[in-house]
Backbone as JSON Lines, residues from 0, in Angstrom:
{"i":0,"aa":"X","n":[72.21,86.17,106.76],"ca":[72.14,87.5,107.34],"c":[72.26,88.52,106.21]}
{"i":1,"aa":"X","n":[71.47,89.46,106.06],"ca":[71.34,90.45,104.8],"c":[72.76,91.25,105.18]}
{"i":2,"aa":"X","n":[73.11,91.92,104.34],"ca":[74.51,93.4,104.68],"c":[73.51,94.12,104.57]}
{"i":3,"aa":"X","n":[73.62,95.3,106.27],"ca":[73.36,96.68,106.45],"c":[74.25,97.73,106.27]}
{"i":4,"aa":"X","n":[73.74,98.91,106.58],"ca":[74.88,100.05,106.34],"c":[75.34,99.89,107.64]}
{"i":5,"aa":"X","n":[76.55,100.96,107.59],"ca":[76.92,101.1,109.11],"c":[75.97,102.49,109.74]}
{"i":6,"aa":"X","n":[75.1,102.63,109.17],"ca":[74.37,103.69,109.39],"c":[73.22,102.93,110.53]}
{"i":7,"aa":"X","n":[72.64,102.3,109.34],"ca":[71.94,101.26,110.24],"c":[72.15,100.14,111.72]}
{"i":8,"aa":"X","n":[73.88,100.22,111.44],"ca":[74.23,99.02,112.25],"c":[74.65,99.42,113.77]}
{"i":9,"aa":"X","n":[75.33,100.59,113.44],"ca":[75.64,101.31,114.49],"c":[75.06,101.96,115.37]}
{"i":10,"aa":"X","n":[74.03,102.52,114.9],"ca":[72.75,103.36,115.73],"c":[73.4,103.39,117.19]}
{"i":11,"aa":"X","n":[74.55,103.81,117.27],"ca":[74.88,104.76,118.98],"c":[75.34,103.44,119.81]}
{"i":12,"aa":"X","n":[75.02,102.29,119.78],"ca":[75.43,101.05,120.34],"c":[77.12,100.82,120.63]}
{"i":13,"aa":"X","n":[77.38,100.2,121.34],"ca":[78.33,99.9,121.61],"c":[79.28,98.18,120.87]}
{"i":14,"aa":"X","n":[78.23,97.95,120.2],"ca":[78.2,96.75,119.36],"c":[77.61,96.64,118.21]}
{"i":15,"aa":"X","n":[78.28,95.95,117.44],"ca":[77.39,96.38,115.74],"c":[78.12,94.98,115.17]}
{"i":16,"aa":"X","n":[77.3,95.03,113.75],"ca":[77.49,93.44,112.95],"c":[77.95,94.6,111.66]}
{"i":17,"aa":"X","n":[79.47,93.33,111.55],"ca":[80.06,94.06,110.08],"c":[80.7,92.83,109.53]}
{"i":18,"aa":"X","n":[81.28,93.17,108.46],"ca":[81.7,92.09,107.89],"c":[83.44,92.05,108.0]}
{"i":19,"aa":"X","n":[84.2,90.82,108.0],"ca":[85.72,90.97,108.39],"c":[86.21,90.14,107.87]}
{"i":20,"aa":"X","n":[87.52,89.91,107.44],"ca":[88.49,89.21,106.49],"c":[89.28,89.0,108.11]}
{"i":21,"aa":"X","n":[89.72,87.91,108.69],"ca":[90.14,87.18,109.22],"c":[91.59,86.73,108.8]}
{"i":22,"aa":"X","n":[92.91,87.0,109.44],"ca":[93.89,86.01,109.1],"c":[94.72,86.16,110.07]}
{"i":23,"aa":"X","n":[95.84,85.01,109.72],"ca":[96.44,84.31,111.11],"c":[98.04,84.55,110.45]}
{"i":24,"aa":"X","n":[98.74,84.61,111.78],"ca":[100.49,85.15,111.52],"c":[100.67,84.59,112.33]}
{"i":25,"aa":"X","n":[101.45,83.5,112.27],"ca":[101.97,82.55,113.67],"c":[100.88,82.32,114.08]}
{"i":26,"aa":"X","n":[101.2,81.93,115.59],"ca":[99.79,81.58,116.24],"c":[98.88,82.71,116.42]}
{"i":27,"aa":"X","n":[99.05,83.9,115.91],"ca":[97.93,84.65,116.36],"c":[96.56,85.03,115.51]}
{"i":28,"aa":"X","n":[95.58,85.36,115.53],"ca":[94.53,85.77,114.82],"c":[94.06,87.14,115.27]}
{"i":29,"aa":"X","n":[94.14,87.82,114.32],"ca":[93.81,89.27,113.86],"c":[92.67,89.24,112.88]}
{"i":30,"aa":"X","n":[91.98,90.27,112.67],"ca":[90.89,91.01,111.89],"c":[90.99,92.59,110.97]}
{"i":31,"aa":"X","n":[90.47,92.7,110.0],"ca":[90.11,93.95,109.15],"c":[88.91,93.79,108.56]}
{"i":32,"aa":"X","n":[88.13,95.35,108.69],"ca":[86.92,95.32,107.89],"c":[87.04,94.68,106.87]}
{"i":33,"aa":"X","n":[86.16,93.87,106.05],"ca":[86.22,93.6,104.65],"c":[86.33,94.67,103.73]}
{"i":34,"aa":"X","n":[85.74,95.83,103.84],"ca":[86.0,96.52,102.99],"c":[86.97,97.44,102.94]}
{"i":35,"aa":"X","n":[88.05,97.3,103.99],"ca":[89.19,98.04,103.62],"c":[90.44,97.55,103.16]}
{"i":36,"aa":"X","n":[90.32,95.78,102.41],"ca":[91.08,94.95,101.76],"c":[90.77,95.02,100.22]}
{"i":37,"aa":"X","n":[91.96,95.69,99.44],"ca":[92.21,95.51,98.23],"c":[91.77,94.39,97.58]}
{"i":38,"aa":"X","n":[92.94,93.58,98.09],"ca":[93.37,92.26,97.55],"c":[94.31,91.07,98.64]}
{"i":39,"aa":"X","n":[94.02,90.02,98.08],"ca":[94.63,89.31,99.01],"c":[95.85,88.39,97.54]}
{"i":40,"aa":"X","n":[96.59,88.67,97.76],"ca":[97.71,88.58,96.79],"c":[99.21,87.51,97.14]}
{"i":41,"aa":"X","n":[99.19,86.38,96.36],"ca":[100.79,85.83,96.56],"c":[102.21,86.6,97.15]}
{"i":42,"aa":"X","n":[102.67,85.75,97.92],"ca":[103.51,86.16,98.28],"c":[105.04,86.71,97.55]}
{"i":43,"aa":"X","n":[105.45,87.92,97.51],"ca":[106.11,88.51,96.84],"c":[107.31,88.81,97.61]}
{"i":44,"aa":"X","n":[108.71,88.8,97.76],"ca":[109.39,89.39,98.73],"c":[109.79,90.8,98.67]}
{"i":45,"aa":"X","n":[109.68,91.44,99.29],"ca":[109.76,92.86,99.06],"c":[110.84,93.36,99.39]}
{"i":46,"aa":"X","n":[111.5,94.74,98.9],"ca":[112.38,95.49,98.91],"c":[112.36,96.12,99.81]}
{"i":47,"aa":"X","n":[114.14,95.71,100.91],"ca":[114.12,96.11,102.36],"c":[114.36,98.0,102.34]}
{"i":48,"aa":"X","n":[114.02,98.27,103.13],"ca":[114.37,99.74,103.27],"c":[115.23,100.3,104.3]}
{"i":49,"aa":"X","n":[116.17,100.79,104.12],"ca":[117.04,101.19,104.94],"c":[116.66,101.48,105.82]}
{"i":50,"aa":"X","n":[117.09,101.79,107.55],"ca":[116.64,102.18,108.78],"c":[115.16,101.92,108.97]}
{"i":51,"aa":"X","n":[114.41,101.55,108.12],"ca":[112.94,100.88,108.53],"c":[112.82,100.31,110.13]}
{"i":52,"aa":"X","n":[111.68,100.57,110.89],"ca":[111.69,99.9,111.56],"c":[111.3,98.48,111.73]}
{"i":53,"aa":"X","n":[111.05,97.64,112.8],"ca":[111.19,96.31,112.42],"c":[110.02,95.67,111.8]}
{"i":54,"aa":"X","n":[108.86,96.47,111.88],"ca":[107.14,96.26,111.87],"c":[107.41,96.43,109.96]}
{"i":55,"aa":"X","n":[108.17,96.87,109.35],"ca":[108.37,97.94,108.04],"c":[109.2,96.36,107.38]}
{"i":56,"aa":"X","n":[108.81,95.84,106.44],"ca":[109.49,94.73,105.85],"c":[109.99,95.35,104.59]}
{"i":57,"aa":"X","n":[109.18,96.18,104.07],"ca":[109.84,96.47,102.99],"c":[109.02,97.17,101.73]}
{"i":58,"aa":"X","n":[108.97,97.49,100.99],"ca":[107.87,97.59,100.03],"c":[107.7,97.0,98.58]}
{"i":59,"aa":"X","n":[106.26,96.27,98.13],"ca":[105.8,95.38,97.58],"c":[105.22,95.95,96.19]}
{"i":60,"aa":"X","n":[105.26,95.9,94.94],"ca":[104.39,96.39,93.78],"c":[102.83,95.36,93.7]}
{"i":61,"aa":"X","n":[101.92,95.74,94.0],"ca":[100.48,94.74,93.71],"c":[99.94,95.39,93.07]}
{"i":62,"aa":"X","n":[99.1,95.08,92.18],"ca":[98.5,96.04,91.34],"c":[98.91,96.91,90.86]}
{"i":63,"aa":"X","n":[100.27,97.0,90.79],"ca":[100.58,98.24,90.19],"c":[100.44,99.19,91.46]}
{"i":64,"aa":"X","n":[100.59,99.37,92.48],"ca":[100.51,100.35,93.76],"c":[101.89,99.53,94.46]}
{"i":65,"aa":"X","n":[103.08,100.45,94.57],"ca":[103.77,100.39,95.69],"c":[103.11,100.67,97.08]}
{"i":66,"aa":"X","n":[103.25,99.01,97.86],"ca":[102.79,99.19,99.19],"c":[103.62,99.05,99.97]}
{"i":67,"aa":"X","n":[103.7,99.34,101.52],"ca":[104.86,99.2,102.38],"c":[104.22,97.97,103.46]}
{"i":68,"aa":"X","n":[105.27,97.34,102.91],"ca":[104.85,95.74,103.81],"c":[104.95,95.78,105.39]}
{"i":69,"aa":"X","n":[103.84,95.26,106.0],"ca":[103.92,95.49,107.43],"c":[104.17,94.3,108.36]}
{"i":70,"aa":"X","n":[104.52,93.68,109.25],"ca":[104.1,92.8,110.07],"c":[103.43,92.76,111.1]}
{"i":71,"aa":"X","n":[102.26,92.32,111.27],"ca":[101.33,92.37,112.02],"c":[101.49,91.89,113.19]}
{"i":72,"aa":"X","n":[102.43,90.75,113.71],"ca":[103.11,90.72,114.69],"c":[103.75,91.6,115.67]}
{"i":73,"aa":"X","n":[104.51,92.12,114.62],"ca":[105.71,93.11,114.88],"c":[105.09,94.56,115.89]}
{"i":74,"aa":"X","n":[103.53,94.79,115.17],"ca":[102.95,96.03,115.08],"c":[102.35,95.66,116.62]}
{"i":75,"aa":"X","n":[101.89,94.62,116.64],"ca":[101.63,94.54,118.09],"c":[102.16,94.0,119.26]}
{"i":76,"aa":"X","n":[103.78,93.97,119.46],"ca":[104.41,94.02,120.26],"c":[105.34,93.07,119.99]}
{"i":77,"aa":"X","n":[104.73,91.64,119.32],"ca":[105.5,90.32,119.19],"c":[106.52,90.89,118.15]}
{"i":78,"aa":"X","n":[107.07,89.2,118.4],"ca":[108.17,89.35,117.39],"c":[108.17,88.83,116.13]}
{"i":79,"aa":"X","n":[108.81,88.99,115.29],"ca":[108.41,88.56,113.74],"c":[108.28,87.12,113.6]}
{"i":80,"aa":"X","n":[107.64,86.26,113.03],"ca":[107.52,84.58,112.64],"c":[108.06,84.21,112.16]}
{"i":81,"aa":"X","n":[109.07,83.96,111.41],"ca":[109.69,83.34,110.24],"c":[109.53,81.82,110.05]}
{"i":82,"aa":"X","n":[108.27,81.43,109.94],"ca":[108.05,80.08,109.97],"c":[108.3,79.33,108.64]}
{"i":83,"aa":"X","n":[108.66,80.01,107.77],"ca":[108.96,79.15,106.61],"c":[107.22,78.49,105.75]}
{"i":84,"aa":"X","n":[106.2,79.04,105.9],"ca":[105.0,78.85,105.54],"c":[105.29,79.76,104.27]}
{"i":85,"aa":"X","n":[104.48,79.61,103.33],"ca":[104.4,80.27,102.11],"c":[103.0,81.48,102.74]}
{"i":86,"aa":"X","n":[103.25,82.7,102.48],"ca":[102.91,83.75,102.6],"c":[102.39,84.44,101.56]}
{"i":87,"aa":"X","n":[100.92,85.31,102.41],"ca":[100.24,85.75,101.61],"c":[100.27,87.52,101.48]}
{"i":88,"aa":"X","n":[99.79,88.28,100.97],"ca":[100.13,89.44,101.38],"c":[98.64,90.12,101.32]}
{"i":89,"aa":"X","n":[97.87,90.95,101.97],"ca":[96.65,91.66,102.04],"c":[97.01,93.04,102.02]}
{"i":90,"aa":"X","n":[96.42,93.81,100.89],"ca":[96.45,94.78,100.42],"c":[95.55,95.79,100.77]}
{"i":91,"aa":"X","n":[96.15,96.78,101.5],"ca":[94.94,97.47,102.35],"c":[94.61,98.78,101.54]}
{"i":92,"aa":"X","n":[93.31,99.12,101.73],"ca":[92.92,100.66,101.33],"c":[93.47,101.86,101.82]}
{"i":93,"aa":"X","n":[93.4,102.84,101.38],"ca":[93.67,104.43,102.21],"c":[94.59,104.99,101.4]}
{"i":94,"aa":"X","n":[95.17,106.05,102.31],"ca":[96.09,106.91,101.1],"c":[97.6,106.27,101.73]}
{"i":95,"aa":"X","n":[97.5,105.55,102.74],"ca":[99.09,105.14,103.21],"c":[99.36,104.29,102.15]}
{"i":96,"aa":"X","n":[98.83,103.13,101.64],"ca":[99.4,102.43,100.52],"c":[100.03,100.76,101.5]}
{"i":97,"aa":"X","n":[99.38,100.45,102.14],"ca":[99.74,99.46,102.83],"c":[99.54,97.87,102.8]}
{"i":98,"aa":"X","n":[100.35,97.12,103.0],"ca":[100.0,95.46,102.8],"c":[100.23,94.82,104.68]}
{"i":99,"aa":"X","n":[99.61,94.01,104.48],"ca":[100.11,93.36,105.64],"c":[100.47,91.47,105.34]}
{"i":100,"aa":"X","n":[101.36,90.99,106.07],"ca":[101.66,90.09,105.67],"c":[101.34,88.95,106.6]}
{"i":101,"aa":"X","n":[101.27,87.92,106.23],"ca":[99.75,86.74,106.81],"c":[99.97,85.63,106.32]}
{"i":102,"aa":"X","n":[99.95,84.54,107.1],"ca":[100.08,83.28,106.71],"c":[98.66,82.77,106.04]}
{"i":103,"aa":"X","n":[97.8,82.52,106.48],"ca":[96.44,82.15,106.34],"c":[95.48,83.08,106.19]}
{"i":104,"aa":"X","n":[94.57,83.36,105.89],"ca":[93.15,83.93,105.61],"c":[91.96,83.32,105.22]}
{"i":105,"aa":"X","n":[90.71,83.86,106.33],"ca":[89.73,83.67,105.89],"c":[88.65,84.31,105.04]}
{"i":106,"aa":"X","n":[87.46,83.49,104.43],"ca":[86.89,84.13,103.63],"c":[86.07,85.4,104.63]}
{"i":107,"aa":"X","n":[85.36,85.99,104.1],"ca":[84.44,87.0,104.84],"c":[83.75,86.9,105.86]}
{"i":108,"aa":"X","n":[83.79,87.51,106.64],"ca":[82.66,86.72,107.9],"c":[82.07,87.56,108.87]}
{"i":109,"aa":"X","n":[80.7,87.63,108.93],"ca":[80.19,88.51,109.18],"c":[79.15,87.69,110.71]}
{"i":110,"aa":"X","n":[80.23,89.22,111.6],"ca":[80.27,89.05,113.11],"c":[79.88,90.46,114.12]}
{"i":111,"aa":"X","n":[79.79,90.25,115.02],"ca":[79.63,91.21,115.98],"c":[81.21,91.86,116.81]}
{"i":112,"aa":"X","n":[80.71,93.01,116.32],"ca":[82.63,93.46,116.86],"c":[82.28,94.44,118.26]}
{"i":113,"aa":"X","n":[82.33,94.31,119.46],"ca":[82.6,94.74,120.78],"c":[83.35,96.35,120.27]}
{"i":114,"aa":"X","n":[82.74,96.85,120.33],"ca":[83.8,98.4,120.22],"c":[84.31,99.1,121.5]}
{"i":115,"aa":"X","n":[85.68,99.49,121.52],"ca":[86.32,99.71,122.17],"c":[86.26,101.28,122.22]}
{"i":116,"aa":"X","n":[85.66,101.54,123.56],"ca":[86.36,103.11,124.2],"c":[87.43,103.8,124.22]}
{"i":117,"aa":"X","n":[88.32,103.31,124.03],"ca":[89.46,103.62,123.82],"c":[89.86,104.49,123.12]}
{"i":118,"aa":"X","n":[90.51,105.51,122.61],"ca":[90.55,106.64,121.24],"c":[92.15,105.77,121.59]}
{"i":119,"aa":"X","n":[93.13,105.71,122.45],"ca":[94.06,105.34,121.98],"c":[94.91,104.08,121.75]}
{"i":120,"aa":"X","n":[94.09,103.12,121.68],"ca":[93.84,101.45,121.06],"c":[94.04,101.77,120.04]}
{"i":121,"aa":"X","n":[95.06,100.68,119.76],"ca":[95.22,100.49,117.87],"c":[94.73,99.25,117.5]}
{"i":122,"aa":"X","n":[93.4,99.23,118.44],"ca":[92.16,98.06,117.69],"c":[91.09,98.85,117.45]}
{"i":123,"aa":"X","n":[90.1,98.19,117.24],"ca":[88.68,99.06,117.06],"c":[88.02,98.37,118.04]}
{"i":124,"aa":"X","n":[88.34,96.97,118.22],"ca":[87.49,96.59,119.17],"c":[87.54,94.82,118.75]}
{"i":125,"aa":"X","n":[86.81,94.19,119.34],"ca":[87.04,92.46,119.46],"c":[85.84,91.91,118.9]}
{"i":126,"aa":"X","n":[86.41,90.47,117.89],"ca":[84.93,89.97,117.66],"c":[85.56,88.07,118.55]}
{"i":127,"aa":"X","n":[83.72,87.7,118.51],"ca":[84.41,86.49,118.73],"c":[84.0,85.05,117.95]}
{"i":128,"aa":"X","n":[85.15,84.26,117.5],"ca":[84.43,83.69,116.71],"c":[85.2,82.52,117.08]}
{"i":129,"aa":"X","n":[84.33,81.14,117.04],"ca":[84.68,79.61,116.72],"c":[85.79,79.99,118.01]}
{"i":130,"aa":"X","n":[85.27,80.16,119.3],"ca":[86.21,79.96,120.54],"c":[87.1,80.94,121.08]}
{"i":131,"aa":"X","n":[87.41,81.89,119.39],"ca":[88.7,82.64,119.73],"c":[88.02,84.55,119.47]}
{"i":132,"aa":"X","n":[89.33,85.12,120.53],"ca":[88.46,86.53,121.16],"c":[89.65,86.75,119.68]}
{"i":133,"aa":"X","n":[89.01,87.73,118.71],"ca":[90.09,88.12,117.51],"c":[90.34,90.03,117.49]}
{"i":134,"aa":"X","n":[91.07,90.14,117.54],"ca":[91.41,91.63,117.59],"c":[91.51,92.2,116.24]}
{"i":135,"aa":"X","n":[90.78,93.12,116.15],"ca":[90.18,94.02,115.15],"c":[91.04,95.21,114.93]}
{"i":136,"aa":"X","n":[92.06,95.04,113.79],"ca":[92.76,96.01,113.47],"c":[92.63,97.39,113.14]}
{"i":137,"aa":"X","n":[92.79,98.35,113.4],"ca":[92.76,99.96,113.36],"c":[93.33,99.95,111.95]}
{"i":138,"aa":"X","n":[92.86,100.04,110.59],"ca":[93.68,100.27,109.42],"c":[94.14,101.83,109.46]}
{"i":139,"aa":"X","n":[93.58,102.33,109.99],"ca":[93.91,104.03,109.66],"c":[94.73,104.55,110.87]}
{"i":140,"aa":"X","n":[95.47,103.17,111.74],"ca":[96.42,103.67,112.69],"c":[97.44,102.63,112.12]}
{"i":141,"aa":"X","n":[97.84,101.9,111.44],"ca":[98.45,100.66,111.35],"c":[99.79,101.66,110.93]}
{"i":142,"aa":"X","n":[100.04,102.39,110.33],"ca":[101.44,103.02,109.81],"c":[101.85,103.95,111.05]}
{"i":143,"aa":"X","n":[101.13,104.66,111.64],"ca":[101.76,105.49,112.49],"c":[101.92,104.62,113.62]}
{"i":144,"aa":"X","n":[101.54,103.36,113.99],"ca":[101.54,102.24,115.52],"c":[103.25,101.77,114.24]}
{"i":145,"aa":"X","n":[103.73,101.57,113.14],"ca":[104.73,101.14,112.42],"c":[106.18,101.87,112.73]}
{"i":146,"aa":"X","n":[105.95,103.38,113.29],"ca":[106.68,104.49,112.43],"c":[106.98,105.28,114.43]}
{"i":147,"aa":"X","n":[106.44,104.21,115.24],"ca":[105.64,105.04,116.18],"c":[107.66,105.64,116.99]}
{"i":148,"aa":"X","n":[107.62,106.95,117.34],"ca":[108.79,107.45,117.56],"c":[109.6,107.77,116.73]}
{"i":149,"aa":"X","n":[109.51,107.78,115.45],"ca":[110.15,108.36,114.66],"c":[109.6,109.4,113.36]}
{"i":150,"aa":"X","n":[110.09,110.01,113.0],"ca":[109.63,111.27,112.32],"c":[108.86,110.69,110.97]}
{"i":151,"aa":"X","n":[107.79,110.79,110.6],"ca":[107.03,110.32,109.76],"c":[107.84,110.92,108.25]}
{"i":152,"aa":"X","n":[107.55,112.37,108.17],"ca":[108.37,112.88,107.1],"c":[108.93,114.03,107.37]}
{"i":153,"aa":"X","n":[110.38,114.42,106.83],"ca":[110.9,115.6,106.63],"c":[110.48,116.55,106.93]}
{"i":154,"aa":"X","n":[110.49,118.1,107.45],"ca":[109.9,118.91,107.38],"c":[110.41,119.59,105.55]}
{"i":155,"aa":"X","n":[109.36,120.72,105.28],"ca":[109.28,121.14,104.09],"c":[110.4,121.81,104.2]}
{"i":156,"aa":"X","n":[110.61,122.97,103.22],"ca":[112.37,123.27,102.55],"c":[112.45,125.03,103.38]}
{"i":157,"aa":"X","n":[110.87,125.09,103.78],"ca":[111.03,126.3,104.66],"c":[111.25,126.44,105.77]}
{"i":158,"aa":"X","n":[112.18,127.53,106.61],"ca":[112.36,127.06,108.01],"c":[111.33,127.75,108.38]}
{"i":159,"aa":"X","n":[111.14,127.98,110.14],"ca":[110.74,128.54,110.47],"c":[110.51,130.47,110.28]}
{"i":160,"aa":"X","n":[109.47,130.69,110.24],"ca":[109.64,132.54,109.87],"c":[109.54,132.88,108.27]}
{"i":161,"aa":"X","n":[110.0,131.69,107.88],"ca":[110.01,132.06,106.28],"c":[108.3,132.35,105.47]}
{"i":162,"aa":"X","n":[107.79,132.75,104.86],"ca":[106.94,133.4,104.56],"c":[106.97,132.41,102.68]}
{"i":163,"aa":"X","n":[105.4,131.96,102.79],"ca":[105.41,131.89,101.29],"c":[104.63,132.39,100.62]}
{"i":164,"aa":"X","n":[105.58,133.24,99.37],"ca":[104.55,134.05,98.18],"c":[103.35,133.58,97.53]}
């Protein structure tokens, strides 16, 4: 199958062929575009952070980029795995600076993803592959579905009314 744009792929449809990095956390299987994975990187244990919530493991140095380790479990309702498997970590794009953490991964694989109506799904939508329906992660919701009820950041040093020169 050649790679199209998403220009091409999308044309207004409700279904489109993209390419996806595949991996598994416990028994479950999840999805991300291919191209919004850094790196797929050894497992590192990361530095816990105080009051973090439970989805928030900690944060990881890869490449030289402090990322904030996520659990992908965690993020979607389950509870964390601690299966004692040696762990991988996937290094996501954007300006959040994010990893997610994953037992297994597959190579690239290029599928048909069902897009979801939804604006407030923290999937994009479902592909299906080798039997199993795989849910297609929202990378550009994955920190705020992390953080969800609590104050992202500080407000600035001005209160209200204050005026800046």
């Amino acid at each position: 199958m050649n790679n199209l744009t998403d220009a091409e792929i999308d044309g207004g449809s409700q279904e489109s062929i993209r390419q996806f990095r595949v991996f598994k956390r416990g028994d479950a299987k999840f999805a991300v575009t291919a191209n919004e994975i850094v790196t797929v990187a050894e497992w590192r244990r990361p530095t816990p952070l105080p009051h973090s919530p439970p989805a928030v493991l900690g944060v990881v140095s890869i490449r030289g980029r402090m990322l904030t380790l996520l659990d992908p479990l965690v993020l979607l309702g389950g509870a964390s795995n601690e299966n004692g498997n040696e762990k991988l970590i996937v290094a996501l794009r954007g300006d959040e600076q994010l990893g997610l953490i994953v037992d297994e991964t597959s190579d690239n694989l290029t599928a048909e993803i069902s897009l979801l109506d939804d604006p407030a799904s923290n999937s994009l939508g479902v592909i299906s592959h080798e039997g199993d329906s795989i849910k297609v992660m929202d990378v550009n919701k994955l920190f705020s579905l992390a953080i969800r009820g609590r104050e992202r950041r500080k407000r600035g040093f001005l209160s209200q009314g204050d005026d800046v020169q």
